[in-house]
N, C-alpha and C positions, 0 to 999 in steps of 0.2 A: 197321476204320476206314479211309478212304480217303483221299485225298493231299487231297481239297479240306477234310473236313471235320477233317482234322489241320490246315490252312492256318487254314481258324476259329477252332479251338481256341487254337491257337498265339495270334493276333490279340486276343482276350477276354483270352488269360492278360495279353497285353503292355497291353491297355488297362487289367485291375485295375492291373497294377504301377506303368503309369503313375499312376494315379490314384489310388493309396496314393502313391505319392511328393507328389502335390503335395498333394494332403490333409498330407503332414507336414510340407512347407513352409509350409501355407497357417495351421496350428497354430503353429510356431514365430511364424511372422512378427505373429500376432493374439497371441502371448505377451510379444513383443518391443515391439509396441504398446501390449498392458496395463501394460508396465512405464515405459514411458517416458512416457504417461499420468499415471500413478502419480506418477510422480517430477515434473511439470509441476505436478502439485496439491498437492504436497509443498509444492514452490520458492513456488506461490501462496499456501498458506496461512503461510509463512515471514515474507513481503510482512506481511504484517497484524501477524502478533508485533512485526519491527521496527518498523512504523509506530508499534506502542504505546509499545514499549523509548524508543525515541527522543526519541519525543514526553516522557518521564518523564524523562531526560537533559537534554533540551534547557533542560524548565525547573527542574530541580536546579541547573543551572548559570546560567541567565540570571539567578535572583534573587538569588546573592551577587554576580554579576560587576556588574549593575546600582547595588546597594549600594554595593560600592565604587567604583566608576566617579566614584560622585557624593559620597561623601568626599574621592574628591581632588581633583577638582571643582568642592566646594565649591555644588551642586547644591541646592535648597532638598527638602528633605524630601518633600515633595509629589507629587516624578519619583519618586522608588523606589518609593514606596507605590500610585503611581497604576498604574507598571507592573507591579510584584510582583502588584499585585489582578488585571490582565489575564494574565498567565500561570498563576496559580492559576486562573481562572477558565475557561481554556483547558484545563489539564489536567481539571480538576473533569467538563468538557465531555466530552472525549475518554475519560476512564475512564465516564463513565455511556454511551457509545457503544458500548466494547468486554464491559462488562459481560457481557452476555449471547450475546459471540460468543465463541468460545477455539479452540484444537488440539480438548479434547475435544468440543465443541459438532461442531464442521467430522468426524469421527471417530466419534464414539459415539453421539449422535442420531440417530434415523430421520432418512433426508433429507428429510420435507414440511418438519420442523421447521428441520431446517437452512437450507434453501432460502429459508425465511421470514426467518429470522434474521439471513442473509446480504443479503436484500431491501431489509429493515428499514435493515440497518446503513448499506447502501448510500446510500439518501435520506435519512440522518442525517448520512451522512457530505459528500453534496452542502450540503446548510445549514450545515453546521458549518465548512467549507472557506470557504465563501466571506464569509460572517461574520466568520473570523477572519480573512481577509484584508483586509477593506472597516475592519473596527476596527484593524488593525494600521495601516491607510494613515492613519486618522485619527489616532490614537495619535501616529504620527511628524510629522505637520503639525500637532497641538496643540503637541507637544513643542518642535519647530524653535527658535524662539524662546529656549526655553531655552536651548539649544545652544547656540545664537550667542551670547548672551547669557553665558557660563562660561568665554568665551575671552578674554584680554589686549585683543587688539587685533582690528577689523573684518574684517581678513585673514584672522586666523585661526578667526574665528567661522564665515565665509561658507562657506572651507575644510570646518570639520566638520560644515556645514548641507548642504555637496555630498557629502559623504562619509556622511552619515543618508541622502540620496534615493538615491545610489545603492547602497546597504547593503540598503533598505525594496525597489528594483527587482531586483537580484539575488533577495532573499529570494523575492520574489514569484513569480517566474520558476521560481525550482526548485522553489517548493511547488508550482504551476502541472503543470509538467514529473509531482513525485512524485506528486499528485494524480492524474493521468492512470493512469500506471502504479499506483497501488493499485484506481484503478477496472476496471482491465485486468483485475486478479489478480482482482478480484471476481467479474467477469464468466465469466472462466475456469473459476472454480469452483462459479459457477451451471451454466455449460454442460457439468462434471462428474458436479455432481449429480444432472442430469437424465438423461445417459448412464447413471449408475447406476438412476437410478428404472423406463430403459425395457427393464435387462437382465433 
């Protein structure tokens, strides 16, 4: 063998080696990708669990806090019952919504099915959002009146008719705000699912 084509040899051996090296960078890094993927779909489908938890929280607690509110109050029967009906009616809502999505749905389904389910949930959950938003607005400007009307004196009425709007404007805002981000998480895990469908 001769100096030039030892120089050859040499040059292929050094480009496999090169190129086993980055082939085993180019492996971790696409490992390190799947996992942190992984763990993105995880924290998304997390989003949804709590959105249900919560939501089942929120109104365990809103309809004795309500109740009492207006026994001491002194509140005519009418306010507890009127909003107790909209909060059951609310959950009623949000559990026929999640029904058919879960961990295992998002996990153990073929993804056409998931991908639908999640589709589905998606523009169920647009109507559903804004619905209870426009009735919660109403809800609080039937109510108003009462308010005012449960207080001693004109001051203090006005007071906690300022302290309903902006209680009803806060609310609004963050559901706005979490709205967003559970659509986010959706979106993500459509755009998951699809990653998975084209491996």
């Amino acid at each position: 063998m001769n100096k030039e084509e030892f120089d050859i040899n040499q040059e292929l051996e050094q480009m496999r080696q090169d190129y086993a090296a980055l082939k085993e960078r180019f492996d971790k890094q696409q490992i390190i990708n799947e996992k942190l993927m992984e763990k993105a779909f995880k924290s998304d489908v997390r989003w949804l669990s709590t959105d249900k938890q919560s939501g089942l929280i929120a109104g365990a607690l809103g309809i004795p806090l309500v109740i009492v509110i207006s026994i001491i109050r002194h509140i005519d029967w009418w306010f507890p019952a009127a909003v107790s009906f909209f909060i059951v009616i609310a959950i009623w809502a949000m559990l026929r919504m999640y029904k058919n999505l879960s961990k295992e749905t998002l996990y153990e389904e073929d993804i056409l099915s998931a991908t639908k389910k999640v589709k589905r949930f998606k523009q169920q959950y647009h109507r559903y959002f804004f619905v209870f938003m426009t009735a919660a607005v109403i809800l609080a400007g039937t109510f108003a009146p009462t308010v005012y009307h449960s207080w001693s004196t004109p001051e203090q009425g006005m007071k906690m008719v300022l302290l309903l709007v902006l209680t009803v404007v806060a609310l609004c805002i963050i559901g706005f705000l979490y709205y967003k981000r559970l659509m986010k998480a959706c979106d993500s895990i459509l755009d998951r699912l699809k990653m998975k469908e084209e491996e």
